[in-house]
KESE-133540 format. One record per residue (C-alpha): residue number from 1; residue in one letter; x negated, y, z. Coordinates in nm, 4 decimals. Layout:
  resi  resn         x         y         z
   NUM     A         X         Y         Z
...
***
This chain:
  resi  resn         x         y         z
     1     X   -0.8049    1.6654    1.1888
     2     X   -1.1680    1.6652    1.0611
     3     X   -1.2696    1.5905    0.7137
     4     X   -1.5857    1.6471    0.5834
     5     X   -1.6346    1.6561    0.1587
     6     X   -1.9398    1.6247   -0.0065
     7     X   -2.0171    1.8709   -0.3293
     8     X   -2.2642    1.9583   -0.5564
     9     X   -2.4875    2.2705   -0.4783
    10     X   -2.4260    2.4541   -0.7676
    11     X   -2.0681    2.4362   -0.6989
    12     X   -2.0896    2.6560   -0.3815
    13     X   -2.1023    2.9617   -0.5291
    14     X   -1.7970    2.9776   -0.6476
    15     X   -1.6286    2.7979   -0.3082
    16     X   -1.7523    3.0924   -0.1517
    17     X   -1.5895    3.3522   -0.4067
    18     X   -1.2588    3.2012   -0.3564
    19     X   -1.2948    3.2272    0.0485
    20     X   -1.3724    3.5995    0.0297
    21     X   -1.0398    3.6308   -0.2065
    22     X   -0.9000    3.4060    0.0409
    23     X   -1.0050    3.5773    0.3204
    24     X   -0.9383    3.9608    0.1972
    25     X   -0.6145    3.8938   -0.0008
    26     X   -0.3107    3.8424    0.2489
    27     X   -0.0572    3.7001    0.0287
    28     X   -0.2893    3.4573   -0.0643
    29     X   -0.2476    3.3466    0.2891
    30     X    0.1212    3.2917    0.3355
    31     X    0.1944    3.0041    0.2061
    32     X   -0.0603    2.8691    0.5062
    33     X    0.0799    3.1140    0.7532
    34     X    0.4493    3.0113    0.7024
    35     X    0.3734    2.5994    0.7525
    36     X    0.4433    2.7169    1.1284
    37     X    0.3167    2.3909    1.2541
    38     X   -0.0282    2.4515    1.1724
    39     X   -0.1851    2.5680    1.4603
    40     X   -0.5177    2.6459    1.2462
    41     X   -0.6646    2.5518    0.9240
    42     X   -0.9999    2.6432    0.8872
    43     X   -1.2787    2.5447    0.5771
    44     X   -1.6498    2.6023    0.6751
    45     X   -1.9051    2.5484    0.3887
    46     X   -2.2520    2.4511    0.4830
    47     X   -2.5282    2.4435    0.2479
    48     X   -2.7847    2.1246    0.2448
    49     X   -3.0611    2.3531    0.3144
    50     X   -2.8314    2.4613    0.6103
    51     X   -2.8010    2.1923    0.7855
    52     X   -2.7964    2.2151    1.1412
    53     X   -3.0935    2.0420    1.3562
    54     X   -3.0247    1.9985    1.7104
    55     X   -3.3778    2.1563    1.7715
    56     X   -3.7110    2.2461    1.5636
    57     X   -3.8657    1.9445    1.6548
    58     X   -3.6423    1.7713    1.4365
    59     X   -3.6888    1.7258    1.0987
    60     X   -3.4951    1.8776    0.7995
    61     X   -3.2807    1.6496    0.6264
    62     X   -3.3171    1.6156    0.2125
    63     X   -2.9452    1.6157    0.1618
    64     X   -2.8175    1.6184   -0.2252
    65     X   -2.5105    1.7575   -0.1768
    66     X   -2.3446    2.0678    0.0338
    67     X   -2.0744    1.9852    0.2670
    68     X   -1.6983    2.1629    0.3096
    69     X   -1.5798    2.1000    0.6343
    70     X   -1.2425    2.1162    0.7328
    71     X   -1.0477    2.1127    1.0897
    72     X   -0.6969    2.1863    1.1481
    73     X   -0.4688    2.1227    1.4663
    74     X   -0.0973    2.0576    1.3827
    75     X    0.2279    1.9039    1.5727
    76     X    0.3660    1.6149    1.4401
    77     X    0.2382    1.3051    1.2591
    78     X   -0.0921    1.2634    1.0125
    79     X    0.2016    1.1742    0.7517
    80     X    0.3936    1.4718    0.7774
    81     X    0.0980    1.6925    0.7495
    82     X   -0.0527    1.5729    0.4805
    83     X    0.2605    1.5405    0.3249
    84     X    0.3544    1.9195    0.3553
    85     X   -0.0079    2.0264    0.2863
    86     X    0.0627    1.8226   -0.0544
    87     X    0.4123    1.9738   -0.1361
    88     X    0.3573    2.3507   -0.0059
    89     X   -0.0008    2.4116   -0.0628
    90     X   -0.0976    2.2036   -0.3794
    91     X   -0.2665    2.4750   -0.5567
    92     X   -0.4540    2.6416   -0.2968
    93     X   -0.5835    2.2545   -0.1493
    94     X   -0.6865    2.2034   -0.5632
    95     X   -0.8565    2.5486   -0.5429
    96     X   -1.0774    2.4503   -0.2446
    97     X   -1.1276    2.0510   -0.2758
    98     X   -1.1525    2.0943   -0.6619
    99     X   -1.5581    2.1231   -0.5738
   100     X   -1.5805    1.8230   -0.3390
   101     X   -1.6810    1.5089   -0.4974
   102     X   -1.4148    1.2813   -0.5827
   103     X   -1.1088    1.4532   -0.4908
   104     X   -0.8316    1.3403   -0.6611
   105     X   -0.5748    1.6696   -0.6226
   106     X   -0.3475    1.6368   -0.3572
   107     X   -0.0716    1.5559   -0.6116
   108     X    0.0636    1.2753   -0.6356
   109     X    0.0258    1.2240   -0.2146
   110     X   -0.0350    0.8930   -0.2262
   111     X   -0.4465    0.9071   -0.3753
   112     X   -0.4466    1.2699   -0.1745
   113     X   -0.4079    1.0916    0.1444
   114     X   -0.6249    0.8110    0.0418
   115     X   -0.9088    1.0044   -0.0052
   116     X   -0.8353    1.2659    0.3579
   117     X   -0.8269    0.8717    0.4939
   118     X   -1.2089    0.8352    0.3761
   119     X   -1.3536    1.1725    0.4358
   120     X   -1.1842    1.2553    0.8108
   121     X   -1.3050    1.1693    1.1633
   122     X   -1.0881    1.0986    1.4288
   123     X   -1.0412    1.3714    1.6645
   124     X   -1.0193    1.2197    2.0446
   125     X   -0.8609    1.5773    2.1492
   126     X   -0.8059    1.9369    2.1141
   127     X   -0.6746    2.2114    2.3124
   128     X   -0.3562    2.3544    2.3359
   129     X   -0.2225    2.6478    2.5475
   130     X    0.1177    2.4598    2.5567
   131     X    0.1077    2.0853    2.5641
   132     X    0.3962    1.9274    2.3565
   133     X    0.5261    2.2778    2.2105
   134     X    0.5194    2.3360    1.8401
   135     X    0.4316    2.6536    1.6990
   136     X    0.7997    2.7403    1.6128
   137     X    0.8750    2.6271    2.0234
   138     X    0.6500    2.9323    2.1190
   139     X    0.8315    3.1513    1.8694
   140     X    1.1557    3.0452    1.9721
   141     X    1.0176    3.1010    2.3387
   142     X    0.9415    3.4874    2.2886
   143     X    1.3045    3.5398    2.0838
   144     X    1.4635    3.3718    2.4129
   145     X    1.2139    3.6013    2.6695
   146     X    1.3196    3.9080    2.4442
   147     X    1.6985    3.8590    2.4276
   148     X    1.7194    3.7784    2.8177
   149     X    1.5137    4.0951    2.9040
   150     X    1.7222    4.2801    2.6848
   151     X    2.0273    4.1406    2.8648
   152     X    1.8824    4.2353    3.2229
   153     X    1.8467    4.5839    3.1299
   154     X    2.1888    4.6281    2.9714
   155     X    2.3676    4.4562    3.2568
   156     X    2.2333    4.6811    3.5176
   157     X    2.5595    4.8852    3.5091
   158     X    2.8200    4.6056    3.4180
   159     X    3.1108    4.4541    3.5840
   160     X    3.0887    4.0766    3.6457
   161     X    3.3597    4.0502    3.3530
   162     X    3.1667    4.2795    3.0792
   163     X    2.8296    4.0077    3.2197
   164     X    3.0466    3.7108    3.1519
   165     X    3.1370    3.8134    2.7604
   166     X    2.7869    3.9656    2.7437
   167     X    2.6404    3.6262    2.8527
   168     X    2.8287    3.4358    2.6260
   169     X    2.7743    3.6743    2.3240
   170     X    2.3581    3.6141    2.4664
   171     X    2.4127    3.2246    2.4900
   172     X    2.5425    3.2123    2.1199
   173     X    2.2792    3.4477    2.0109
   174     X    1.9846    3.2238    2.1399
   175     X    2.1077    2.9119    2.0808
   176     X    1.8987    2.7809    1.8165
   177     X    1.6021    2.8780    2.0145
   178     X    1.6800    2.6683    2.3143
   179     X    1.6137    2.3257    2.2836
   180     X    1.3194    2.0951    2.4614
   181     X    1.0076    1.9954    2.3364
   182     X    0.8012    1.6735    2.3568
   183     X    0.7194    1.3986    2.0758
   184     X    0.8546    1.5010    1.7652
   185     X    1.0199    1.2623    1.5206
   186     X    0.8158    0.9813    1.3788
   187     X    0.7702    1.0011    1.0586
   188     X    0.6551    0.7962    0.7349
***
């Protein structure tokens, strides 16, 4: 996702205060961190006298406002992302989109998503290291890798009975990490 929010110069300033806490506090960030479906989140403030030009020959735009950008990857649908942006991260979203020009707060959802409708841009694609795998499918992957190499070096010296209990004990330990992934659930 790609939205793009207008806001008044002056208001800058003080965007930019808040990403340097943001960025330089940890804690601040977990909240983000532990919505494990988020691939990225990322806020970029540019300035109107910023504005990129595609060359020198171009001329500068007279803009009136500066622009936050935003651009995210996630797994699943628009719904359930904005959804647990909304519940899980009300008060840092208020924090940053307070500044942008007509933001409503992203509670109640409903105006919230309303107003991500009018200020995003489709996004045709995006890359991904492992097509169809969640975030929490990757984790999941590396507890499985772990527990099976753990199991090949304790088994070096067992009998095929000790393996079979072993394997079982292994199966029932990993078992919430094994699953499949493709389309997730549609959601409302």
């Amino acid at each position: 996702m790609t939205a793009v929010t207008p806001m008044k110069a002056w208001k800058s300033p003080f965007l930019r205060v808040f990403f340097f806490l943001l960025g330089h506090i940890k804690p601040l960030q977990s909240d983000l961190v532990n919505l494990s479906f988020i691939h990225f989140a990322r806020w970029v403030l540019i300035t109107r006298s910023n504005f990129p030009r595609l060359s020198e020959s171009q001329p500068k735009e007279q803009l009136h406002y500066d622009y936050l950008l935003f651009f995210s990857n996630f797994n699943g649908t628009w719904n359930q992302y904005i959804d647990a942006f909304s519940d899980v991260l009300e008060k840092g979203l208020n924090l940053v989109w307070l500044w942008s020009e007509k933001y409503p707060g992203a509670r109640p959802v409903t105006p919230f998503k309303r107003y991500i409708a009018m200020v995003q841009f489709d996004t045709d694609y995006y890359y991904t290291a492992y097509p169809r795998a969640t975030t929490n499918d990757v984790k999941a992957a590396h507890r499985v890798n772990a527990a099976v190499e753990d199991l090949a070096r304790r088994s070096a010296s067992m009998s095929a009975e000790q393996f079979g209990a072993e394997y079982a004990r292994f199966l029932v330990a990993v078992q919430g990490d094994l699953g499949a992934t493709g389309i997730g659930p549609i959601g409302t």
